[in-house]
C-alpha positions in Angstrom: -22.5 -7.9 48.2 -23.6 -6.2 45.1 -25.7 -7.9 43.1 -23.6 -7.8 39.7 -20.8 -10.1 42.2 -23.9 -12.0 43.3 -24.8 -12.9 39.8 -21.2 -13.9 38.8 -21.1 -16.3 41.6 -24.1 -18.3 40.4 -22.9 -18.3 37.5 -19.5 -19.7 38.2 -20.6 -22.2 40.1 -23.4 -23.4 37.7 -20.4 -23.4 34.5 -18.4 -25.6 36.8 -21.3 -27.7 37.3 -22.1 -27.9 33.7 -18.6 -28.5 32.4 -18.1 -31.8 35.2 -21.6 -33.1 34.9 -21.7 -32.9 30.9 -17.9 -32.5 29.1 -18.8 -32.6 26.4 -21.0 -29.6 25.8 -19.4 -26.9 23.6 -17.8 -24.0 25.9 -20.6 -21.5 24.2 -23.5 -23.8 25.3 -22.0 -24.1 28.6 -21.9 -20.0 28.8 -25.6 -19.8 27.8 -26.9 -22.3 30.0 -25.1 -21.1 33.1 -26.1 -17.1 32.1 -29.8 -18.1 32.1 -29.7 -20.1 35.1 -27.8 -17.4 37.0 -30.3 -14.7 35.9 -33.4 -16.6 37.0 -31.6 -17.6 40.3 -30.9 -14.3 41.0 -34.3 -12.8 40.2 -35.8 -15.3 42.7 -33.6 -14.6 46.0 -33.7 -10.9 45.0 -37.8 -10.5 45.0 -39.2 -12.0 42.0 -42.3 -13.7 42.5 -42.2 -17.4 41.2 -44.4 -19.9 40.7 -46.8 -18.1 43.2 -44.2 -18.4 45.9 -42.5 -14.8 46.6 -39.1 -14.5 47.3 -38.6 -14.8 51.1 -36.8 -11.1 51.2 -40.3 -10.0 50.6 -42.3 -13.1 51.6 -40.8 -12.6 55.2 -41.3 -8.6 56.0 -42.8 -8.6 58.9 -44.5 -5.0 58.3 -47.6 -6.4 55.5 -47.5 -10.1 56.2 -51.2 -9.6 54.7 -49.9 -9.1 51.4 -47.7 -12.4 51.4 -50.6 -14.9 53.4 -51.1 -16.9 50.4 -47.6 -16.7 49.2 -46.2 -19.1 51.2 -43.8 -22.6 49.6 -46.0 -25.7 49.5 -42.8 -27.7 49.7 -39.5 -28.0 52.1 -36.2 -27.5 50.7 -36.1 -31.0 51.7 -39.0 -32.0 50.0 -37.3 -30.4 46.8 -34.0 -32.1 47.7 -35.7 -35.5 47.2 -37.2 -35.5 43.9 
């Protein structure tokens, strides 16, 4: 999948998100909103380094796993899930 498809994905979903949690947030505010969030979500699965956790397409490689020792989540997805 190419990234610019990737991107518009996200950001579908996250408008349709938007628009049922919170109806009645102008359509431009819902646009903005669900542009940032896609941009940021797809700069994390696609390498960028955040919070000092890399992405895990980098993170995981097994050829320098030295460069990524300290790199590693401090929390489970479940973890994340539950707070």
């Amino acid at each position: 999948m190419h990234s610019t498809i990737y991107r518009r994905f996200i950001r579908t979903m996250v408008k349709n998100a938007v628009r049922k949690k919170f109806p009645g947030l102008k359509p431009i505010q819902v646009n903005e909103v669900a542009t940032e969030l896609a941009v940021a979500i797809h700069a994390r699965f696609y390498g960028a380094n955040v919070d000092g956790v890399e992405s895990p397409i980098w993170r995981d490689d097994p050829r320098h796993p030295e460069w990524y020792d300290d790199k590693q989540p401090k929390k489970d997805a479940k973890d994340l899930m539950n707070e």
